[in-house]
N, C-alpha and C positions, 0 to 999 in steps of 0.2 A: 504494500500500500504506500502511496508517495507520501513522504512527508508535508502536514503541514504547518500553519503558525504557531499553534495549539504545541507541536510535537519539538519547536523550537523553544521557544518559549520556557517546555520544560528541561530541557536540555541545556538551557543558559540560567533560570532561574530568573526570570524579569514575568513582567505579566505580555500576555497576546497583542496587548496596545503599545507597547514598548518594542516588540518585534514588529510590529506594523509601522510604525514609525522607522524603524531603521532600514528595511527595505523599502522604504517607500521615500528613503532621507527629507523625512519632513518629523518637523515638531523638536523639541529641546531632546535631546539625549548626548550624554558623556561621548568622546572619540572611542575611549577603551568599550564601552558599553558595544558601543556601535558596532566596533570591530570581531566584538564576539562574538555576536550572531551573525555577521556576516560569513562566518570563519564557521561556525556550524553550518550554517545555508546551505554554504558549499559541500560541506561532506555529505549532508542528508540529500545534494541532489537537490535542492528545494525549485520549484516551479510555479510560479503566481496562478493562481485559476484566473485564467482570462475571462473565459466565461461570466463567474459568477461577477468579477469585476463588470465586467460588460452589462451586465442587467443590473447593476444598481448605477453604472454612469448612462445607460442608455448610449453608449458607443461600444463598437467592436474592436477595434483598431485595424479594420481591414477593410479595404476596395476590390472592385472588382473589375475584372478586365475583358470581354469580351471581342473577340477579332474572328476575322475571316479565315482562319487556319493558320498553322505552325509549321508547313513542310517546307517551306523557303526561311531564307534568314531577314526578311521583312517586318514581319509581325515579333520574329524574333528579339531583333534588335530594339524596336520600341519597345517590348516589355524589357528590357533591360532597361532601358532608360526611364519610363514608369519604375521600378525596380529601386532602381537606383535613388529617387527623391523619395520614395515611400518608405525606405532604409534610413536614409537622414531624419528624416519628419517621423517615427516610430509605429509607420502600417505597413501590415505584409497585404500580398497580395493574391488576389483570387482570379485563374485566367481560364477562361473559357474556348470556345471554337464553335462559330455557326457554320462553318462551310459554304458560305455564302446561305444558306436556310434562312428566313423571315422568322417560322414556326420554331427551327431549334433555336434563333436568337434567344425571342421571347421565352424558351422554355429554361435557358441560362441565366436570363434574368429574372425569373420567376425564385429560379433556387438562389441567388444570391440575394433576393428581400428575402426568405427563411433564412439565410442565414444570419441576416439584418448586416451587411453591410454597411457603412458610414455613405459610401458613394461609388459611381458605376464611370469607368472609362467604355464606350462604347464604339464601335467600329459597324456602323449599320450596314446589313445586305443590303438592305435597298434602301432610296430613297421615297418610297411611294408604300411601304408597309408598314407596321408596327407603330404607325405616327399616333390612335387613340393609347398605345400600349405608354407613348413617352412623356404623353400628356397627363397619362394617371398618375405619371412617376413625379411629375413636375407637380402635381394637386395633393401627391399626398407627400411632399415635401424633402423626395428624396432624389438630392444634390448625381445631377451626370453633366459628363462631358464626352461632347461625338469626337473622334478622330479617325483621321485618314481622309473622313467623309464626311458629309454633313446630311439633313432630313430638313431641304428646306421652308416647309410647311410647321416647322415645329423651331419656335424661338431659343437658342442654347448657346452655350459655350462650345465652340469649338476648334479643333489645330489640326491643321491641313497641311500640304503641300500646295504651292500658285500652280494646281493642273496647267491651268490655262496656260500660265507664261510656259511649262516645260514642254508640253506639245507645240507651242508654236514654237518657242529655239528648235523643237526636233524637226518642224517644216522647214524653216527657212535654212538650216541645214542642209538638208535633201534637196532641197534647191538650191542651194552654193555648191553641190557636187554635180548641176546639172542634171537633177531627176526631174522626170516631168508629170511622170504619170505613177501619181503615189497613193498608195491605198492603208489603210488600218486597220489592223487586224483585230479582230472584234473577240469580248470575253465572253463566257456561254455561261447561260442561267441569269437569274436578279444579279450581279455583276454590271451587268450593263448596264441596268438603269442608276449604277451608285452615281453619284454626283462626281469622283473622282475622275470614271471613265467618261461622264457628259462631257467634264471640260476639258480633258485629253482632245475628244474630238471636237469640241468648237474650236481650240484654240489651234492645231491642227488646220481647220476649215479655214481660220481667218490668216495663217499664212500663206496657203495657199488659194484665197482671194484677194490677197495685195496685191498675189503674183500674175494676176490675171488669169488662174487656173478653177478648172471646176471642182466641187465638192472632193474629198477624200473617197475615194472605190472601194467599197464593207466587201470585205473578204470573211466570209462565217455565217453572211448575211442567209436566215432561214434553215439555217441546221440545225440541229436538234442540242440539246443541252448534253454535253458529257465532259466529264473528269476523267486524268488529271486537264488541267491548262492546256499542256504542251501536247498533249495526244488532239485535245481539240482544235489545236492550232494547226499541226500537222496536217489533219486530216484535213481542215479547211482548205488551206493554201494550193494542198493536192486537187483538192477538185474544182479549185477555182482556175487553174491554170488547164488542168484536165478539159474544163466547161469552155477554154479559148479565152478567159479573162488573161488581159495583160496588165502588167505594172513594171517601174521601175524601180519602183524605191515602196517601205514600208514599215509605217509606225505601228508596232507592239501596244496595244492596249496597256500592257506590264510586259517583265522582261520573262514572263513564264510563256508568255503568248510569244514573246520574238522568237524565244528558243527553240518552241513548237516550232514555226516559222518557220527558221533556216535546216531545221531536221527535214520537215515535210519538202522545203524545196533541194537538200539535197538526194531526198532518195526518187525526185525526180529529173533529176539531170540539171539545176538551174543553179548555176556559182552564183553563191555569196562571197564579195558582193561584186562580182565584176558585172552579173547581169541584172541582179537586181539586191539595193542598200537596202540594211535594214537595223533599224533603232527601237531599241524597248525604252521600258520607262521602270524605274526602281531603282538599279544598279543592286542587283544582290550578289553576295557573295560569292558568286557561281560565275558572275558573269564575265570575268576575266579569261577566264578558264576554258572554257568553249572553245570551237572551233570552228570558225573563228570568230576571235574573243569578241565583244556584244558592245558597239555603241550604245550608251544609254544613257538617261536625263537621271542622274542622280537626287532621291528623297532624301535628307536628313531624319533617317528614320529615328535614330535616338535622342536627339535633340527633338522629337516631334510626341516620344512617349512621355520626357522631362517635362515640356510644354503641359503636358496636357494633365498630368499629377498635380503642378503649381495651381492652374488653372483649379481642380477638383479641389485643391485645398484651398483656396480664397473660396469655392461655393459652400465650402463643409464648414468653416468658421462660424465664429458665434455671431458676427456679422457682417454676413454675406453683400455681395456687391448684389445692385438694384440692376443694373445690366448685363448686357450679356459683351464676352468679349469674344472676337472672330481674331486667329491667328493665323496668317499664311507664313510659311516660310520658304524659301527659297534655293529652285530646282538649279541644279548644274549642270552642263553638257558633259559628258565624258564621253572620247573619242575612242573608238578603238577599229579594230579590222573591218569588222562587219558592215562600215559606212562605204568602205572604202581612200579615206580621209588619212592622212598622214598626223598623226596628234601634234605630232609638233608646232605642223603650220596650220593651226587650228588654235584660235588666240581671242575670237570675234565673241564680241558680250549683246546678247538677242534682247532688247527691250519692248 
């Protein structure tokens, strides 16, 4: 049976309020006193019941964290970075995976209010579901913050990457290498409709409407939903080029979908990237590595999980900001093989 105050207490000779005090270093007690029981503590193994603290402060000291999966180092990295300020500030954390699901979202967040979390980092599958589900959260007083993505229909805190700006540096690129006829490669499932891939591809569209070019060409367009990413990606690219679709160049929804991409066009005969460039978006850990290695619009993904902890704890405070604050932060080009582009002489800042 674990030790507790009670089993200190008798083992020091002071009373349970005098060991409460010393682990808790609050109220008058002697140094030597102090160091006593801390010096038993330790041998008995002692362990504070969270728990029962927790029901009488009405706090847990834990968040929760919901995201679109953990098989890349994307979602990874942010929760390090959540991780990381919930370590400094004294909450652990709680991390979930919808798989891109609406229903397993909500079903994640259902068990993280049983477990009465303090507050919820959220990474919505879609933008167009669960929005009565964030409303009830918002009415009955329990503090979220979206990342990655947002739910524009529902007023929040949230930290992002500027989609926009990193899909257009990924156009106007493609077009400083002389691409003309560029397509996007589209993510399968609620995916698509998150706010992060809308503005991939508007921003995307408005480079190449400066350039006097027509829309981006949806490679995926009306295929059926399958996992993983890069199988769906494959498979697209194959039948679109199969189907007489041409292109020259092509933006990765994410760098899961590029990878798909350049797999599917080489087990069709088509060099990356001599016959056709192709850039993702994330830059994950992987994407060096390839063959060949993966231009792509670099996310501050950790800096993006920190972001959004800060944020949860200004809502989780005893008095909370009256507004909402909206964070972008800011994409990077990173050159590699797969554009075709020498990194070197690739220097140009896309505004």
């Amino acid at each position: 049976m674990p030790a507790d105050m009670k089993t200190i207490a008798e083992r020091v000779g002071v009373s349970k309020t005098t060991v409460h005090r010393a682990l808790a270093n609050a109220g008058r007690i002697s140094p030597e006193t102090r160091a006593k029981i801390l010096k038993v503590a330790a041998e008995l193994d002692y362990r504070p019941n969270n728990l029962a603290r927790g029901l009488r402060s009405q706090k847990s000291a834990t968040v929760g964290l919901v995201v679109i999966g953990l098989t890349n180092s994307f979602y990874a990295t942010i929760l390090e970075g959540v991780e990381s300020i919930a370590t400094e500030s004294g909450y652990s954390v709680l991390i979930a995976r919808s798989d891109g699901s609406p229903s397993r979202e909500a079903q994640h967040l259902d068990v993280f209010r049983e477990k009465r979390v303090d507050g919820m980092i959220i990474a919505p599958a879609s933008s167009m579901q669960n929005i009565d589900y964030y409303r009830k959260l918002q009415q009955n007083g329990i503090p979220f913050v979206f990342i990655d993505r947002y739910v524009p229909s529902v007023d929040s805190d949230y930290v992002m990457t500027d989609n926009f700006l990193g899909a257009y540096m990924a156009g106007k690129h493609l077009l400083k290498l002389g691409r003309k006829k560029i397509g996007f490669g589209m993510i399968p499932g609620s995916e698509m409709t998150s706010t992060s891939v809308t503005e991939r591809l508007r921003g995307l569209t408005a480079a190449l409407t400066e350039a006097g070019l027509g829309p981006p060409i949806m490679i995926g367009e009306g295929m059926p939903s399958m996992r993983p990413q890069e199988s769906f990606a494959a498979t697209a690219v194959k039948k679109f080029f199969q189907d007489g679709g041409k292109v020259d160049g092509i933006l990765g929804g994410n760098d899961d979908t590029a990878i798909g991409i350049i797999k599917g066009l080489q087990e069709i005969g088509i060099a990356v990237p001599d016959d056709v460039s192709v850039v993702g978006f994330d830059d994950l850990d992987i994407a060096p590595y390839i063959q060949p290695a993966l231009t792509t619009i670099r996310q501050p993904a950790r800096q993006m999980g920190e972001e959004a902890l800060r944020l949860l704890l200004e809502r989780m405070s005893s008095e909370p900001r009256t507004h909402h604050k909206h964070v972008l932060l800011q994409p990077e080009l990173i050159v590699r093989e797969s554009c075709g582009a020498n990194s070197k002489e690739v220097k140009q800042t896309y505004t």
